[in-house]
DSSP file (Angstrom, degrees, kcal/mol; ACC not computed):
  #  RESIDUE AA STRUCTURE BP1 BP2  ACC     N-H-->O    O-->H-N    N-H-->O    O-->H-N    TCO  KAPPA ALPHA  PHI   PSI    X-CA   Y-CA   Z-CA
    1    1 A X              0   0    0      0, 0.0     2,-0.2     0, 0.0     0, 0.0   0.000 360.0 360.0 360.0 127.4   14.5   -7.1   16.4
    2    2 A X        -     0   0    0      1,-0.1    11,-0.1     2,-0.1     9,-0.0  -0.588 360.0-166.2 -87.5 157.1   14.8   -8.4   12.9
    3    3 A X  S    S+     0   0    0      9,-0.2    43,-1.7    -2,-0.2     2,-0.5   0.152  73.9  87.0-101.9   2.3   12.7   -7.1    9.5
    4    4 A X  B     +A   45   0A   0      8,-0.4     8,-2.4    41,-0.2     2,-0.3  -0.761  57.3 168.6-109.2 142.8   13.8  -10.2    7.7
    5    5 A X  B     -B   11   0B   0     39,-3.5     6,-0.3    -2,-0.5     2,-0.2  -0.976  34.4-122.3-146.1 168.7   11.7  -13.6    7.7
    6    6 A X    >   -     0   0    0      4,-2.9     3,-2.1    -2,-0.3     4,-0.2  -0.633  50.6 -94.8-102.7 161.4   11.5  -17.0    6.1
    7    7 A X  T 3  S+     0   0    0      1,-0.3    49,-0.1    -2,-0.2    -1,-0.1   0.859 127.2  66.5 -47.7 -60.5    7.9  -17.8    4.5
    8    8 A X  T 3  S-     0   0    0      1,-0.2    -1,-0.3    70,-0.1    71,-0.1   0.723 120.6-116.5 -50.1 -24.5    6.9  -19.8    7.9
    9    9 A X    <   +     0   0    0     -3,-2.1     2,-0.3     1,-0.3    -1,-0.2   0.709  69.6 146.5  97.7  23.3    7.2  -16.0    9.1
   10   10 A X        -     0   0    0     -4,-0.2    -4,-2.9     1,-0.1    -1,-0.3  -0.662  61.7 -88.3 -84.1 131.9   10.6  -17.2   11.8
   11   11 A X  B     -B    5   0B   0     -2,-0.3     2,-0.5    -6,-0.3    -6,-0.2  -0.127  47.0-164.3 -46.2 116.3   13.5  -14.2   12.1
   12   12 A X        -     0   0    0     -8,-2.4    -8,-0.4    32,-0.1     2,-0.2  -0.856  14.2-116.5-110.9 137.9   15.8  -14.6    9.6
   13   13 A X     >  -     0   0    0     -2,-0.5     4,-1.1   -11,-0.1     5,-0.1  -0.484  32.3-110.3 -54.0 144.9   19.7  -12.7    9.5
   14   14 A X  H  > S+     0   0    0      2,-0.2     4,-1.3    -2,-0.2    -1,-0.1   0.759 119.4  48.1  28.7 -85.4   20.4  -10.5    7.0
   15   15 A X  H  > S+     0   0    0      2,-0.2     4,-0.7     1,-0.2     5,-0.3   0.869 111.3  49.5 -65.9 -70.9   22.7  -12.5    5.3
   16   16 A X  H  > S+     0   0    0      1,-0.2     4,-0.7     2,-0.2    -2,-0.2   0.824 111.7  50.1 -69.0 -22.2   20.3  -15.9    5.4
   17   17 A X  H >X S+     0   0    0     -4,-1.1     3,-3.0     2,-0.1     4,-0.9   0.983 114.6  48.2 -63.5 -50.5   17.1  -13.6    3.8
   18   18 A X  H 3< S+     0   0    0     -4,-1.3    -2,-0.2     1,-0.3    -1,-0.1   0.513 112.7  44.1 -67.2  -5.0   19.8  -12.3    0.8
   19   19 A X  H 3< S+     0   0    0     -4,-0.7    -1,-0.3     1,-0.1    -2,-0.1   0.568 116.1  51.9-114.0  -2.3   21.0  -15.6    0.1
   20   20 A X  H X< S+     0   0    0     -3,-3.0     3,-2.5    -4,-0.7     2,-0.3   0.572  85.6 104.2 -89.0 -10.0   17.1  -16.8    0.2
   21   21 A X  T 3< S+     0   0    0     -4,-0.9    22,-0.1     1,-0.3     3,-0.0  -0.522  83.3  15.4 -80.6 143.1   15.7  -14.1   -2.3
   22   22 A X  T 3  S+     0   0    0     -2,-0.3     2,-0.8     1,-0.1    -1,-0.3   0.461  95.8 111.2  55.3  22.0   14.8  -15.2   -5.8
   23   23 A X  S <  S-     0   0    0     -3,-2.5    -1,-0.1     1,-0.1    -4,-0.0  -0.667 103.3 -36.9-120.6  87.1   14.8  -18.8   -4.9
   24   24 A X  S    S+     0   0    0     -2,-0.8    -1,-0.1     1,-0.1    -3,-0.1   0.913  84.7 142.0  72.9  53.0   11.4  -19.7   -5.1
   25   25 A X        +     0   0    0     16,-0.1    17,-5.6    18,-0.0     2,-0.6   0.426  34.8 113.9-106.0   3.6    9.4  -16.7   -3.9
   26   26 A X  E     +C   41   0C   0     15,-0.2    15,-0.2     1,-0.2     3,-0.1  -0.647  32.1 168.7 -77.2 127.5    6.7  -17.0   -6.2
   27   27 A X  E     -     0   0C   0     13,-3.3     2,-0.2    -2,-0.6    14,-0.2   0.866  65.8  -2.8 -77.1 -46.8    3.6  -17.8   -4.3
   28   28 A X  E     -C   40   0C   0     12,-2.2    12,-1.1    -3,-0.1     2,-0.6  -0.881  52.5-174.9-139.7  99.6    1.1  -17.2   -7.2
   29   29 A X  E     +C   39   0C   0     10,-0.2     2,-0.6    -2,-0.2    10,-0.2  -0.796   8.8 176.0-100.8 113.5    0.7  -16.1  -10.8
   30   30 A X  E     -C   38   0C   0      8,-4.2     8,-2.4    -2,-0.6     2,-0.5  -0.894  27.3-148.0-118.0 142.8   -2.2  -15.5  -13.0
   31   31 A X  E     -C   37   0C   0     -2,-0.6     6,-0.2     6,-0.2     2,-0.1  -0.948  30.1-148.6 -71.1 118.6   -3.1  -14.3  -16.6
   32   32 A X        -     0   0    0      4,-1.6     3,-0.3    -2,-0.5    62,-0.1  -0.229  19.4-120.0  -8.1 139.8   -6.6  -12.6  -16.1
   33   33 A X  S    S+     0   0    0      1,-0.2    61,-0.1     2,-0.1    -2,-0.0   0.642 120.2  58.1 -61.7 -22.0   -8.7  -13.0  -19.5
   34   34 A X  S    S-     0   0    0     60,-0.1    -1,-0.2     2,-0.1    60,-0.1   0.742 127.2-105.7 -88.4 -24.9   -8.9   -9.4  -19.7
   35   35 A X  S    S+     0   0    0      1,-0.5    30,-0.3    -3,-0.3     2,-0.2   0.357  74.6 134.0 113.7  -0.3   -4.6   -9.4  -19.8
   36   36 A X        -     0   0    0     28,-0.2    -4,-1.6    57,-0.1    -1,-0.5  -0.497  50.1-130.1 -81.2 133.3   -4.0   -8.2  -16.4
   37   37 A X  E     -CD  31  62C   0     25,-1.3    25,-5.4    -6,-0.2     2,-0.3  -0.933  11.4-160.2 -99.2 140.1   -1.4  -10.1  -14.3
   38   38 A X  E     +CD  30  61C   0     -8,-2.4    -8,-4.2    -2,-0.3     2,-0.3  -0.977  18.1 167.8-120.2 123.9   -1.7  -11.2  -11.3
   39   39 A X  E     +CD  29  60C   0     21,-1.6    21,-1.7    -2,-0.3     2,-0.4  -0.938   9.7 176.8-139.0 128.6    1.9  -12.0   -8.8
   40   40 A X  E     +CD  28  59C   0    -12,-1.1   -13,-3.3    -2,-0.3   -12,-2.2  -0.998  12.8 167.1-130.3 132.8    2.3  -12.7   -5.3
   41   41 A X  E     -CD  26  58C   0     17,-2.1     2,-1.0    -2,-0.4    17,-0.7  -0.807  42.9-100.7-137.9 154.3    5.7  -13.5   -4.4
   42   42 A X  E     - D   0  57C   0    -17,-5.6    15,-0.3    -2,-0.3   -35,-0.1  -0.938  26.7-171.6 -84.1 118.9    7.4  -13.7   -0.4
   43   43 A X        -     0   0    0     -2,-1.0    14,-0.2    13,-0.7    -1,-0.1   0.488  12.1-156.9 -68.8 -30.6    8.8  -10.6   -0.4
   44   44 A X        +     0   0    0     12,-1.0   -39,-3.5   -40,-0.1     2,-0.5   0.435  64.4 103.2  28.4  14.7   10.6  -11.9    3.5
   45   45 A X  B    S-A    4   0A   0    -41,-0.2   -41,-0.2    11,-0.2    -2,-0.1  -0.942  82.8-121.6-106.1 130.3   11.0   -8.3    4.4
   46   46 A X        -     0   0    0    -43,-1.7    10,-0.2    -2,-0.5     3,-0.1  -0.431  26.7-174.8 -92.8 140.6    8.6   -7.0    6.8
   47   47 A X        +     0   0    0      8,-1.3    -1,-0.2     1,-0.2     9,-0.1   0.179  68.7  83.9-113.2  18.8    6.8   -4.3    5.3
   48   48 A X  S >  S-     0   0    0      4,-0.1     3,-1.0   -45,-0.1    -1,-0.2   0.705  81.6-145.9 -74.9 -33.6    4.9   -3.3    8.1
   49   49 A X  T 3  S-     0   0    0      1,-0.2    -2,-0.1    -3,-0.1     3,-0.1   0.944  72.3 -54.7  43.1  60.7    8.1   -1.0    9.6
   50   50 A X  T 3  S+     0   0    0      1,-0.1     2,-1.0     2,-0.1    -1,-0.2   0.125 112.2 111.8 103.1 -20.6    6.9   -2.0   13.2
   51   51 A X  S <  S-     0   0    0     -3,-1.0     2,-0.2     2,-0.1    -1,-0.1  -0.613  88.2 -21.3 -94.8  98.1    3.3   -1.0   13.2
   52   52 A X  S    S-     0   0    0     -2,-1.0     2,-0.2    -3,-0.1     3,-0.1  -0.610 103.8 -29.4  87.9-147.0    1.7   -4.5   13.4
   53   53 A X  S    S-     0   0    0     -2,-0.2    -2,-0.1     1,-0.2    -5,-0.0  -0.452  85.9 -75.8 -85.5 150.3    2.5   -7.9   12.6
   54   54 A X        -     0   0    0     -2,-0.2     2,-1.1     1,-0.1    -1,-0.2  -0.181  34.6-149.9 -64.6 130.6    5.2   -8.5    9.6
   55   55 A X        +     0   0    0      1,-0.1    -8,-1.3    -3,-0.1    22,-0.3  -0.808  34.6 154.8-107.2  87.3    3.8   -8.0    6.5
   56   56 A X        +     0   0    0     -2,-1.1   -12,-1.0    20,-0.6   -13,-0.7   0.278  47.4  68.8-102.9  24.6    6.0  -10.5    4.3
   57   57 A X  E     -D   42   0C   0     19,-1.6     2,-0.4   -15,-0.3   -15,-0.2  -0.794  61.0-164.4-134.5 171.7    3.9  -11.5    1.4
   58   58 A X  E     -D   41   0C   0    -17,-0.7   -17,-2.1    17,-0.2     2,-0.6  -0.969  10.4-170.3-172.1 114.5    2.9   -9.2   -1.6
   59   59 A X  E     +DE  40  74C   0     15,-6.1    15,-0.9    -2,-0.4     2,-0.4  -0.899  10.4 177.4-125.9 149.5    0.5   -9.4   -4.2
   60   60 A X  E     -DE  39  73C   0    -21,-1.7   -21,-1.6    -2,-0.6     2,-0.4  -0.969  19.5-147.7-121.9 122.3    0.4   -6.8   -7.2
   61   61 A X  E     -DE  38  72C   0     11,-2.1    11,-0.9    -2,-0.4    10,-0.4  -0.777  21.2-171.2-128.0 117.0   -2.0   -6.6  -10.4
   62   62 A X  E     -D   37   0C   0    -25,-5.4   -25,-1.3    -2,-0.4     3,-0.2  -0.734  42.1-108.2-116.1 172.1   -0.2   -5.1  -13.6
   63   63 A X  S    S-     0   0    0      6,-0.8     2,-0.3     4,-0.3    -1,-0.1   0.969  93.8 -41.5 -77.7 -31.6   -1.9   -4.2  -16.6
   64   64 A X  S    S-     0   0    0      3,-0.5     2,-1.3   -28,-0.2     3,-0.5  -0.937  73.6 -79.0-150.0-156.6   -0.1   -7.3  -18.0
   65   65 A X  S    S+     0   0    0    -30,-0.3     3,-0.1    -2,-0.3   -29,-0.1   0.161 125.3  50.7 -85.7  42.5    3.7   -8.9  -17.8
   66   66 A X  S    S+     0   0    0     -2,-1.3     2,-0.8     1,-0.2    -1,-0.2   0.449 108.5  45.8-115.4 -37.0    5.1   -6.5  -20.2
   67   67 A X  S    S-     0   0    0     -3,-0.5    -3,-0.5     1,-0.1    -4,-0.3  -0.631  73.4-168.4 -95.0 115.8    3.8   -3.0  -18.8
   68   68 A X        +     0   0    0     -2,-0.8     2,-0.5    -3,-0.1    -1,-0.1   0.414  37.6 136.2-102.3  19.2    4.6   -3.3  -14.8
   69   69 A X        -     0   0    0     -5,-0.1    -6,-0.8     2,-0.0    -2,-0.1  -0.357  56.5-125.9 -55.4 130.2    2.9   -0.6  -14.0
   70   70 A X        +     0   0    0     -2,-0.5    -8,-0.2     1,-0.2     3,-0.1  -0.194  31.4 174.9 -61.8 172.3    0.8   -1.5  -10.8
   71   71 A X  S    S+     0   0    0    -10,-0.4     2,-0.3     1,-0.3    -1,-0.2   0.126  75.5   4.8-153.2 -30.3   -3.0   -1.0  -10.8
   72   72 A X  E     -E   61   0C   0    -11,-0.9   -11,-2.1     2,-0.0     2,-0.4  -0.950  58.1-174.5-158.5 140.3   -3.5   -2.9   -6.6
   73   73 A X  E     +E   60   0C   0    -13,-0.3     2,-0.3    -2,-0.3   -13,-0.2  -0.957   4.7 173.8-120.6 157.6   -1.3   -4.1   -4.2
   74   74 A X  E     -E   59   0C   0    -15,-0.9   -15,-6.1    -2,-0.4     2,-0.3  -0.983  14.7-149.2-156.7 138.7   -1.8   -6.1   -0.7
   75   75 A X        -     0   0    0     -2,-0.3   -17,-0.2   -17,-0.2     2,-0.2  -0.994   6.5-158.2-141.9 154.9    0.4   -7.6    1.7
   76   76 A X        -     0   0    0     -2,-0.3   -19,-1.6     2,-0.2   -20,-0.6  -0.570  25.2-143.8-152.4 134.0    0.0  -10.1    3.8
   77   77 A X  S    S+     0   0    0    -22,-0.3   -21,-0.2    -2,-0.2     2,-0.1   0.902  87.8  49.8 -82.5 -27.5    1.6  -11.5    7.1
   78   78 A X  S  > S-     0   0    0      1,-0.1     4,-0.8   -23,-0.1    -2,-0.2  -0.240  70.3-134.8 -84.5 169.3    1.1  -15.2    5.8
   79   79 A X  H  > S+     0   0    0      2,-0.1     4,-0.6     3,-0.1     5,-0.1   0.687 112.8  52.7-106.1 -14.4    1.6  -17.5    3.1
   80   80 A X  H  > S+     0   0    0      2,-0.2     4,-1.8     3,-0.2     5,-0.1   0.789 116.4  39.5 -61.1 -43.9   -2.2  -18.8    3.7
   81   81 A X  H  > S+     0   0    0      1,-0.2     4,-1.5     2,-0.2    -2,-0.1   0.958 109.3  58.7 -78.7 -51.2   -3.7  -15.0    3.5
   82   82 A X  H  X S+     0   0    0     -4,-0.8     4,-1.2     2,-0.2    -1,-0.2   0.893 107.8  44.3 -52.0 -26.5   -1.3  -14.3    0.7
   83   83 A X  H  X S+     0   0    0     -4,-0.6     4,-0.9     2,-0.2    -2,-0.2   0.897 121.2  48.8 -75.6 -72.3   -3.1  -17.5   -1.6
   84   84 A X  H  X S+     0   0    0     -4,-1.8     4,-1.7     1,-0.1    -2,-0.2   0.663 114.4  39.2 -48.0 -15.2   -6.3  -15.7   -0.1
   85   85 A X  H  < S+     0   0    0     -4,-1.5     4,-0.5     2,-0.2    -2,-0.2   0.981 107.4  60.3 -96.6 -66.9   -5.2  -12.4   -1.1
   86   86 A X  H >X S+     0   0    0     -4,-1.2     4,-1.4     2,-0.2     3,-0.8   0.526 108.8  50.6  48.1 -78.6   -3.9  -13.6   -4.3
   87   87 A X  H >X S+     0   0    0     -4,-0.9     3,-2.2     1,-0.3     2,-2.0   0.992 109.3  44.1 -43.2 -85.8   -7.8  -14.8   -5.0
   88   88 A X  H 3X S+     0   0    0     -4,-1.7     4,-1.0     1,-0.2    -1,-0.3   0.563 111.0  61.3 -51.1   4.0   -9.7  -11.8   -4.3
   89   89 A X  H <> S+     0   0    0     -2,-2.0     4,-3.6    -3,-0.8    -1,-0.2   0.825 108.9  39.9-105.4 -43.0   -6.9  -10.1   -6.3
   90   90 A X  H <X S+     0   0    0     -3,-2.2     4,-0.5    -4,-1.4    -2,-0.2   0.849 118.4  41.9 -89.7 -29.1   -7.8  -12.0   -9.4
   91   91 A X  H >X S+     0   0    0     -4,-1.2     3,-1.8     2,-0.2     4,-0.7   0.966 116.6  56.3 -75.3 -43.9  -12.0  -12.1   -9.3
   92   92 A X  H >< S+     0   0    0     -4,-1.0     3,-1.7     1,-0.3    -2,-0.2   0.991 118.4  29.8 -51.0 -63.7  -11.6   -8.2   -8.1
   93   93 A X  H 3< S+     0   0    0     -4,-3.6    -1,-0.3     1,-0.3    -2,-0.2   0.406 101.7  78.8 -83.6  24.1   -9.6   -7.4  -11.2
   94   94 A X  H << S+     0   0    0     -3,-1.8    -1,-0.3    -4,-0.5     2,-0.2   0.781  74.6  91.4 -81.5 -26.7  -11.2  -10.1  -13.8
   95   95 A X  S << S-     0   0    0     -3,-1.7     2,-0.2    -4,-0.7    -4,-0.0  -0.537  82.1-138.7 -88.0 119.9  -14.2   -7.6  -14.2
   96   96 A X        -     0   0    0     -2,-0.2     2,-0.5     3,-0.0    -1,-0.1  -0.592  19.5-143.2 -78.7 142.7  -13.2   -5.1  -17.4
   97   97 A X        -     0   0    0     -2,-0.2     2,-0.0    -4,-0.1    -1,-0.0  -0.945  19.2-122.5-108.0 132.2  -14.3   -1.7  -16.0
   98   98 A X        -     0   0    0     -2,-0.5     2,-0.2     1,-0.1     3,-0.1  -0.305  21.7-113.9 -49.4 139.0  -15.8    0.3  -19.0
   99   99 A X        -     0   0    0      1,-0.1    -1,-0.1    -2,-0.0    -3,-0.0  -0.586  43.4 -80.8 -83.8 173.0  -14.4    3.1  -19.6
  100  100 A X        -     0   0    0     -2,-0.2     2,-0.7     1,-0.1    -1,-0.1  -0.276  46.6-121.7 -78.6 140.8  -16.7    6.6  -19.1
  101  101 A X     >  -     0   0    0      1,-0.2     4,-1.4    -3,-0.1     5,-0.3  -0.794  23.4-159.4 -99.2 116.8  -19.0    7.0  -22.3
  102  102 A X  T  4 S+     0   0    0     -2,-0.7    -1,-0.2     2,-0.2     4,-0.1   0.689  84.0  56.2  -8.9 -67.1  -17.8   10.5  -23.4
  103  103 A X  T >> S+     0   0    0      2,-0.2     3,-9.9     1,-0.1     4,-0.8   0.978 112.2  44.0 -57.1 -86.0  -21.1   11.2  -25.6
  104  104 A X  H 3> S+     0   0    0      1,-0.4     4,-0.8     2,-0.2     3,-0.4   0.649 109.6  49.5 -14.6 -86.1  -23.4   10.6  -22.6
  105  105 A X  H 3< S+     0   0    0     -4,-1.4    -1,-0.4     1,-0.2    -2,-0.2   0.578 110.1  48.6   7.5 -49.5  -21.9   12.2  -20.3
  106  106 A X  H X> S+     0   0    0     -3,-9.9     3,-1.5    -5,-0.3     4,-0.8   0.965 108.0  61.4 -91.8 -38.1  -21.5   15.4  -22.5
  107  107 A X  H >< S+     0   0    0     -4,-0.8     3,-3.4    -3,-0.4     2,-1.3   0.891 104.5  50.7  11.7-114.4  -25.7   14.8  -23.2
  108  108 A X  T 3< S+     0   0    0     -4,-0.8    -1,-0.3     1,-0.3    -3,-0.2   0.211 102.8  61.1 -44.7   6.1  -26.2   15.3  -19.2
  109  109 A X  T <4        0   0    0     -3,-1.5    -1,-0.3    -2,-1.3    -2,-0.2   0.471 360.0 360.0 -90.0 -18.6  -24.3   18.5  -19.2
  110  110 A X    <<        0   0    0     -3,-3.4    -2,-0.1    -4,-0.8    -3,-0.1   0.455 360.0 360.0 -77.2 360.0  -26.6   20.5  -21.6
């Protein structure tokens, strides 16, 4: 049983994933208005570790492409669900969440 696969999601060697990796593995990128990036790349390693179908696609939302901290990941056995996941990735995180108002808050504690 392999963990490595080619985007079509077919069993890939080792050898043939390592010599496939950084050569075109972006699926998707967007700049969010708010600054937020959003990247979904084939990852071709299954990230499932056995418990369902190979999860070789990967999307992630940083706060934007200097700070890589994550804020959501999803992964995806496909390169169709990864474009779907991709979408929901970017309408989920287009909405700026307010931050808590402080005042208020201290107001409904008294």
């Amino acid at each position: 049983m392999t963990n490595y696969y080619d985007r079509q999601g077919n069993p890939l060697e080792m050898m043939d994933w390592a010599t496939r990796m950084g050569i075109d593995n972006r699926v998707a990128e967007t700049t969010l208005p708010n600054g937020r990036w959003v990247s979904t790349v084939w990852l071709g390693l299954d990230h499932s570790f056995g418990s369902g179908p190979p999860l070789i696609f990967e999307t992630m939302v940083f706060q934007n492409r200097s700070d890589m901290g994550d804020l959501d990941c999803e992964r995806y056995s496909t390169e169709a669900e990864a474009i779907a996941g991709h979408e929901r990735m970017c309408a989920k995180w287009s909405v700026e969440t307010p931050e808590p108002d402080i005042q208020s808050e201290s107001l409904s504690e008294a």
